[in-house]
C-alpha positions as CSV (number, residue, x, y, z in Angstrom):
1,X,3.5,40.9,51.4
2,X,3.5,40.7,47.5
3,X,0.8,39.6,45.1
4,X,2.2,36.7,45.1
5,X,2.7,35.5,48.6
6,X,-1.0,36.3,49.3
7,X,-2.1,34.2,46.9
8,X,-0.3,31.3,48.1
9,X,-2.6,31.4,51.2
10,X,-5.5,30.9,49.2
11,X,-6.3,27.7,47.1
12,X,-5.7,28.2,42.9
13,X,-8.6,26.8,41.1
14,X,-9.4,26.1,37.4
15,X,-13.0,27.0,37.1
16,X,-12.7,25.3,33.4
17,X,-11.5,22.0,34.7
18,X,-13.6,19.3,33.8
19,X,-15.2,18.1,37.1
20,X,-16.1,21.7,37.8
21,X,-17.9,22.2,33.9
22,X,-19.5,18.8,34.6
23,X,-21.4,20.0,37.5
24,X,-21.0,24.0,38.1
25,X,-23.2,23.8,41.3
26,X,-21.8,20.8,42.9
27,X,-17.7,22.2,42.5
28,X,-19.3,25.7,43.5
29,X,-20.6,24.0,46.6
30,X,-17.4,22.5,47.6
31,X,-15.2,25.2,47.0
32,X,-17.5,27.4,49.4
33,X,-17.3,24.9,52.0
34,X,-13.5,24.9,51.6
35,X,-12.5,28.2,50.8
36,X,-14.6,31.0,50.1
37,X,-12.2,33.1,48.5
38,X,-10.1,31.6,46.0
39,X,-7.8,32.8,43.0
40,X,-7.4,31.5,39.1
41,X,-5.9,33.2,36.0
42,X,-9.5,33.4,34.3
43,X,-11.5,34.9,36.9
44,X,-9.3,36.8,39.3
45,X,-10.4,36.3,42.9
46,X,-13.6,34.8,43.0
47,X,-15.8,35.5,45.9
48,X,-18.7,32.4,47.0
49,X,-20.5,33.6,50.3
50,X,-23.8,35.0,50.3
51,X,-22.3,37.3,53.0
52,X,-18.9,38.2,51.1
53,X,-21.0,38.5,48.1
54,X,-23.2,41.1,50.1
55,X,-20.2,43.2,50.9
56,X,-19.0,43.5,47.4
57,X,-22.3,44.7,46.2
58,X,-22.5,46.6,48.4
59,X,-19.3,48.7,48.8
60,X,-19.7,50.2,45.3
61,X,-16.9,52.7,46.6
62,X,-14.5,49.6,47.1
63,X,-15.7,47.5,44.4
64,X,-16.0,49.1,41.2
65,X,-18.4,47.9,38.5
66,X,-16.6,49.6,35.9
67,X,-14.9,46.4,34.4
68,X,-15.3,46.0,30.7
69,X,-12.9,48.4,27.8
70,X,-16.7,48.8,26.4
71,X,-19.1,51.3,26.8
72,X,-21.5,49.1,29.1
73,X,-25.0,51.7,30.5
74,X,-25.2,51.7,33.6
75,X,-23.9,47.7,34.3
76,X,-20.5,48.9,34.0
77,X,-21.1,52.4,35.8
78,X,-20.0,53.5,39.0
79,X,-21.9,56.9,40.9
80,X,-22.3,59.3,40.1
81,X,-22.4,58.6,36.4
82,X,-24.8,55.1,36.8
83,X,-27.0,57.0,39.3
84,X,-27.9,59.7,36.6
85,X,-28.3,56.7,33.6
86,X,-30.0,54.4,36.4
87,X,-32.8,57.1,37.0
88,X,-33.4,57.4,33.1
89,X,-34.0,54.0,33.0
90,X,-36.2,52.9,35.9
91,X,-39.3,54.2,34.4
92,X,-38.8,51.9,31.6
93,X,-40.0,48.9,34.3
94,X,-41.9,50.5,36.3
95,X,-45.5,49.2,37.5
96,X,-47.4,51.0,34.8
97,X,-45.1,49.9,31.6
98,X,-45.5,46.2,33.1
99,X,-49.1,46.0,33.7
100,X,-49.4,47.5,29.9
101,X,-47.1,44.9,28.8
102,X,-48.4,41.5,30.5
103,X,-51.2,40.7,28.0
104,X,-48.8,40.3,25.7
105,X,-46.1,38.6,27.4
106,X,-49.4,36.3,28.6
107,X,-50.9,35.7,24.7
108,X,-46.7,35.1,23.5
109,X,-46.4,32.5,25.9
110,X,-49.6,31.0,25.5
111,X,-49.2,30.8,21.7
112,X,-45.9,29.3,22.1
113,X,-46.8,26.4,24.6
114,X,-50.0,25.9,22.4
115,X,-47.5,24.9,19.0
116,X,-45.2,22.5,21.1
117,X,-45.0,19.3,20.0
118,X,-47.2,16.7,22.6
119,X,-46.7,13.5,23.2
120,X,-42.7,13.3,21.8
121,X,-39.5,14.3,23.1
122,X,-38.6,17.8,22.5
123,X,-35.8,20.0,23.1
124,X,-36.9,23.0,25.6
125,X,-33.9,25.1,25.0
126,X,-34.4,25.4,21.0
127,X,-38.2,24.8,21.5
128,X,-39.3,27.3,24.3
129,X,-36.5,28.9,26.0
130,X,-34.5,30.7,23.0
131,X,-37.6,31.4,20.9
132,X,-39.7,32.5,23.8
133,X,-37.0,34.9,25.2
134,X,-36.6,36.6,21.0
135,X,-40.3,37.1,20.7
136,X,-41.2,38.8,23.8
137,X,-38.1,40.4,24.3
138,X,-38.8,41.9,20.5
139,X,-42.2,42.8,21.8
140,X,-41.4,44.3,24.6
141,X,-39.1,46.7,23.0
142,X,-41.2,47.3,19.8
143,X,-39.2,45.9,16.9
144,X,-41.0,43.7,14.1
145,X,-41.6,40.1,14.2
146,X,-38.9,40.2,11.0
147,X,-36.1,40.3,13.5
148,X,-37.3,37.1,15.4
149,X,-35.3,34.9,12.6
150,X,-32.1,37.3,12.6
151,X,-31.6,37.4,16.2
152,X,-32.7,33.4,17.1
153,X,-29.8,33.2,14.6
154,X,-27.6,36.0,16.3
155,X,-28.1,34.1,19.5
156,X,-27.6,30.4,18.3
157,X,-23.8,31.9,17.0
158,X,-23.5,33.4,20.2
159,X,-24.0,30.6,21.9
160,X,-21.7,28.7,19.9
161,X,-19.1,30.7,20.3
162,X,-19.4,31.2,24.1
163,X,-18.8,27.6,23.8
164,X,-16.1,27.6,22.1
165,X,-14.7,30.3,23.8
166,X,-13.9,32.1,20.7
167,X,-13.2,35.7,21.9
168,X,-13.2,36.9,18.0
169,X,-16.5,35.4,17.1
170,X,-17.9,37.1,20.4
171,X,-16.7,40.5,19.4
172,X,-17.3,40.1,15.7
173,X,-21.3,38.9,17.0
174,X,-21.8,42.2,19.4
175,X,-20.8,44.1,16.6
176,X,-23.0,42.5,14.2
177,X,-26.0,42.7,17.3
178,X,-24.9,46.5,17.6
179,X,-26.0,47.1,13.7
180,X,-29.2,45.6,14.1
181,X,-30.2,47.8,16.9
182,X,-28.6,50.9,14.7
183,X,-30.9,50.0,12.1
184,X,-33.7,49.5,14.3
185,X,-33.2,53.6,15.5
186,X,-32.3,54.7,11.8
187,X,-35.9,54.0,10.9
188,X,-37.7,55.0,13.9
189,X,-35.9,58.6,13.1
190,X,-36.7,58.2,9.5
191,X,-40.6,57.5,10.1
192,X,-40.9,60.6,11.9
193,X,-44.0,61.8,13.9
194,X,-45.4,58.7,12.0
195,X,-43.0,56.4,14.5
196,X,-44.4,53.7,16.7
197,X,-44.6,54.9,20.7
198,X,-42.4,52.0,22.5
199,X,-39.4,51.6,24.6
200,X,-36.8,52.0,21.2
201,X,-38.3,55.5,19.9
202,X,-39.0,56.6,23.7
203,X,-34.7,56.6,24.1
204,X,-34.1,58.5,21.2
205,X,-35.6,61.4,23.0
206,X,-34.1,60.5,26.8
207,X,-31.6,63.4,27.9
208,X,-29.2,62.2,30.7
209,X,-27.5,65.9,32.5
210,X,-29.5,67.7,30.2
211,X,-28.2,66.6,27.0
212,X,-29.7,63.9,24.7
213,X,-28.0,60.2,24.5
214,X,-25.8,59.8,22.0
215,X,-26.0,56.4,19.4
216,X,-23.5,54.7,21.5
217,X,-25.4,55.2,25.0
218,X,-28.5,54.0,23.4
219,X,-26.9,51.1,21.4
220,X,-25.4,50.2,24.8
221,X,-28.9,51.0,26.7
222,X,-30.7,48.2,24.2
223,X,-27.9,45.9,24.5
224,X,-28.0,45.7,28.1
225,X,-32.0,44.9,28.2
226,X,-31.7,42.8,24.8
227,X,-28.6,40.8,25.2
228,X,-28.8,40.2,29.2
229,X,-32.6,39.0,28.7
230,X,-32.2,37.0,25.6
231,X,-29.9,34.8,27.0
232,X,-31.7,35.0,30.5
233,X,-34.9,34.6,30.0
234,X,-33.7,31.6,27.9
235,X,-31.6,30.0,30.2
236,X,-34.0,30.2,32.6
237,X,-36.9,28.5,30.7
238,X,-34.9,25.9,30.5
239,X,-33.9,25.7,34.1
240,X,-37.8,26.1,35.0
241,X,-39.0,23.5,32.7
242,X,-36.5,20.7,33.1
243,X,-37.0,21.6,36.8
244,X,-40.5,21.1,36.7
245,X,-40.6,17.9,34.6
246,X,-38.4,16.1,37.9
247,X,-40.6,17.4,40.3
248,X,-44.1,16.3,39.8
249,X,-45.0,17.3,42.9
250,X,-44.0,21.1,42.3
251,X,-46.4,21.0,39.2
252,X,-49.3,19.7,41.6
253,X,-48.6,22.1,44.0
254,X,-48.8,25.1,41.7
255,X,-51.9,24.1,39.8
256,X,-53.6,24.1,43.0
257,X,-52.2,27.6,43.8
258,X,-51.0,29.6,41.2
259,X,-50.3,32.5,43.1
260,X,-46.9,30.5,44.7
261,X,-46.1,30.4,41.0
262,X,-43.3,34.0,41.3
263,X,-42.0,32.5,44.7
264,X,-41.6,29.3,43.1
265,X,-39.5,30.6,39.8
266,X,-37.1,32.5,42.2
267,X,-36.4,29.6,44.3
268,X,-36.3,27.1,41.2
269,X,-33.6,30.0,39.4
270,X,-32.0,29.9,43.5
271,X,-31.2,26.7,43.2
272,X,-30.3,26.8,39.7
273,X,-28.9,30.0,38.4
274,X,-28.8,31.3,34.5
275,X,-26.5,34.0,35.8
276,X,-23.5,32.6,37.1
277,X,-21.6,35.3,37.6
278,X,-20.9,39.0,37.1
279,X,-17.4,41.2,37.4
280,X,-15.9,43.5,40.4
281,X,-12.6,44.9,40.5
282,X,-11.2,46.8,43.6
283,X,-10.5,50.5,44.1
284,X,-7.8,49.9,47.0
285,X,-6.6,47.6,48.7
286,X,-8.7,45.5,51.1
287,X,-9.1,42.4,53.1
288,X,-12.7,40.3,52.0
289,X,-13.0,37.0,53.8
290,X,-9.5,37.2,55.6
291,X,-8.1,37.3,51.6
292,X,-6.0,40.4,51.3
293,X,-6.8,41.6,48.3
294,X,-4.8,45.0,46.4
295,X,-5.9,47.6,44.3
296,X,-6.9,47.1,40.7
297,X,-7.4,43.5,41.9
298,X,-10.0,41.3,39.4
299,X,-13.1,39.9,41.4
300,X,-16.0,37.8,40.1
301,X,-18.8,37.5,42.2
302,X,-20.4,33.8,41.7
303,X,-23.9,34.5,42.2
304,X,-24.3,30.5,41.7
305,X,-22.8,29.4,44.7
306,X,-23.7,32.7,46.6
307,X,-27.7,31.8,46.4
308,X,-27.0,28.4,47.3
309,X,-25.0,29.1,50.6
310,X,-25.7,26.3,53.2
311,X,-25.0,29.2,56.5
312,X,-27.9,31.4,54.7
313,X,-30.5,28.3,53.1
314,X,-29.9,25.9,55.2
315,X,-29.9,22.5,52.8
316,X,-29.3,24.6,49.0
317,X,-31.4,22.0,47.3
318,X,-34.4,21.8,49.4
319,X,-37.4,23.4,47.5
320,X,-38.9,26.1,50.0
321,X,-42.0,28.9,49.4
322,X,-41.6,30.5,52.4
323,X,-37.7,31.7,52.0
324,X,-37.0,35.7,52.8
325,X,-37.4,36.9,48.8
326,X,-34.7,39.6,50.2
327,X,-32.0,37.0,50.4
328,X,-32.1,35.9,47.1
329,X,-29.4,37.2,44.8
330,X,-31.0,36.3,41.5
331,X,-31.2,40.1,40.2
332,X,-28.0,41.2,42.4
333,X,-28.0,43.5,45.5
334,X,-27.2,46.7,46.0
335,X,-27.2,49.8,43.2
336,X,-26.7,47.3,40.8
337,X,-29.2,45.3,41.2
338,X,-31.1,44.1,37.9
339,X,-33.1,47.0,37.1
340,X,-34.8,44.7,34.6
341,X,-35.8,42.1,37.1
342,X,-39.5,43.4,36.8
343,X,-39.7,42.3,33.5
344,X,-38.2,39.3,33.1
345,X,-40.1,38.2,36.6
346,X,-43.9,39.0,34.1
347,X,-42.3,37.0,31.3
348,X,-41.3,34.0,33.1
349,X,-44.7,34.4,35.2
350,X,-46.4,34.6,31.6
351,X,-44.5,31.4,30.6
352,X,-44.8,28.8,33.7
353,X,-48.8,30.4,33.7
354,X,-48.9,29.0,30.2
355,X,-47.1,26.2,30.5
356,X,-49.4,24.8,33.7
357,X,-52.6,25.8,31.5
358,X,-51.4,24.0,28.2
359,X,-49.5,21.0,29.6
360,X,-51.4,18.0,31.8
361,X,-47.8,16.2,32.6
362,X,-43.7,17.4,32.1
363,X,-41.6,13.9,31.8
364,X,-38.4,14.0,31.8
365,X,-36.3,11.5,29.5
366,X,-33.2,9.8,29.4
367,X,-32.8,9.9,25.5
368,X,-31.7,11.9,24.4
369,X,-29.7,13.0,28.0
370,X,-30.0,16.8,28.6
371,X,-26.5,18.4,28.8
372,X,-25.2,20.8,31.2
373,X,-24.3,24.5,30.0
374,X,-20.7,25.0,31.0
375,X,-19.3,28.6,32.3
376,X,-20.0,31.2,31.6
377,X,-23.5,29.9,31.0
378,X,-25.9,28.7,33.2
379,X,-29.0,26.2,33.0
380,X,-28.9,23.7,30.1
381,X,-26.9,23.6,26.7
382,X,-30.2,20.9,26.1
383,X,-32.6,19.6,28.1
384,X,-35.0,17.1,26.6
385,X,-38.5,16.9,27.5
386,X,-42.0,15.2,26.9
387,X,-45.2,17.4,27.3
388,X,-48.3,15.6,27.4
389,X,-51.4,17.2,26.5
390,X,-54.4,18.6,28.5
């Protein structure tokens, strides 16, 4: 059977058509219930099962990460070469580097929720989410507040081009991104022994096999944390609060308890993911889901319909505390799972903590309407909000 003929047994979708972009979670939904492998020009084959999902993160040998023309460390790494840059970079989130690391994520957070406007509508996304996720993010990884203006600008054109799907102005803005962070290790080498001790001088002295990084591994290193997080973290503040201002009740419920407060950002970000998807492409041919799929063959794991899967969470919408964390997929599976999950977990901890202790009421409002992000983006474009004070 040809490429082509197996194809025709499995529905073509458009996962730009305008129903599906209106509501990302609703056409996901559907299409899992219908099919739950299907093909389109844009994304390849696109996988929507928890349980499929599973497979492909976990068959690294099968499904290979290595997907992009770009130098991507380790996300686009298969073993044995991500095991070796996986292991360098573990440390960097370990238990000790985030217990050292919470006060500040905590007084960030706190300082930002304090200088939101009460009482009036404001936009979370421009407000909270993208301004929280450049100042801790820049803390985190030791670079002066001087950069918070550049790259709040860096990421409002990449966000604008993302819309616009404007492949140049992507490329021509992860260039520009990559020259900040060459700057950023130009003077930590220039300072000398007199160099601040912090994630961006700690890589310039990593050795992966027993040979230093070179500018381009690092580069890639910081993009990874910095890029992924920035427009993460930020999605996800968004998702959280505009989550949080329709369901009064989930505010109640975690000022009485603040400990539920992690469980409850996981499930919020289950139901509503910032991440919708991440790339696969196969090593041979292989059958996933009854599709037969040959070598070479694009995949895109949809991590948005896979955490939302009715056989694994029963009714996807349905707010629960008690869920297994092990089934949810926000971070990934497998060797690839997010090994920066432990951090952006504190910030957003830092940030609902905050948010809970600053805020006596989250109202949502109808204008302005919030607006959908549309793929590749997940969460909000806006989302409009009134905070009333303590």
């Amino acid at each position: 059977m040809d490429d082509q003929s197996e194809r025709s047994a499995f529905p073509e979708w458009d996962p730009l058509a305008p129903h599906v972009l209106a509501d990302q979670r609703s056409a996901y939904d559907e299409m899992r219930g219908r099919c739950p492998v299907a093909h389109s020009d844009l994304l390849g084959w696109s996988v929507l099962r928890h349980a499929d999902v599973l497979e492909v993160d976990h068959d690294h040998e099968t499904y290979r990460n290595l997907v992009s023309r770009h130098l991507s460390v380790p996300n686009g790494m298969d073993p044995p070469d991500h095991t070796s840059y996986r292991r360098l970079i573990e440390p960097y989130f370990a238990p000790g580097p985030m217990a050292q690391f919470e006060p500040v994520s905590d007084m960030i957070a706190a300082d930002l929720v304090a200088s939101a406007p009460r009482g009036r509508p404001i936009e979370v996304m421009d407000t909270l989410g993208r301004e929280f996720a450049v100042r801790v993010q820049c803390a985190f990884m030791g670079w002066s507040s001087d950069l918070h203006h550049p790259l709040r600008a860096w990421l409002d054109e990449q966000h604008r081009a993302t819309l616009a799907e404007d492949l140049d102005a992507l490329a021509a803005s992860a260039r520009r991104f990559d020259d900040v962070v060459r700057k950023v290790l130009d003077a930590r080498r220039d300072a000398g022994a007199d160099t601040a001790d912090d994630p961006s001088t700690r890589l310039l002295g990593e050795r992966v096999d027993g040979r230093p990084l070179t500018d381009s591994e690092i580069v890639s290193i910081v993009r990874n944390w910095t890029v992924g997080e920035l427009g993460t973290i930020a999605a996800s503040v968004g998702i959280i609060v505009a989550y949080l201002a329709d369901h009064p009740d989930v505010v109640t419920r975690l000022c009485v308890d603040r400990s539920a407060i992690p469980a409850a950002i996981d499930e919020i970000l289950r139901i509503d993911a910032p991440l919708i998807a991440n790339r696969r492409s196969t090593a041979r041919p292989v059958t996933l889901a009854g599709a037969p799929l040959p070598s070479e063959a694009r995949i895109t794991v949809l991590w948005a319909s896979a955490n939302r899967d009715e056989q694994v969470f029963g009714d996807p919408d349905e707010f629960r505390l008690d869920r297994d964390p092990a089934l949810n997929l926000l971070y990934g599976a497998g060797i690839h799972e997010c090994p920066g999950a432990p951090l952006a977990r504190l910030e957003l901890e830092s940030f609902v903590t905050a948010l809970l202790d600053g805020t006596e009421r989250l109202r949502p409002v109808v204008d302005p309407a919030s607006v959908r992000a549309t793929y590749p983006s997940g969460g909000y474009q806006s989302a409009w909000i009134v905070l009333d004070p303590t």
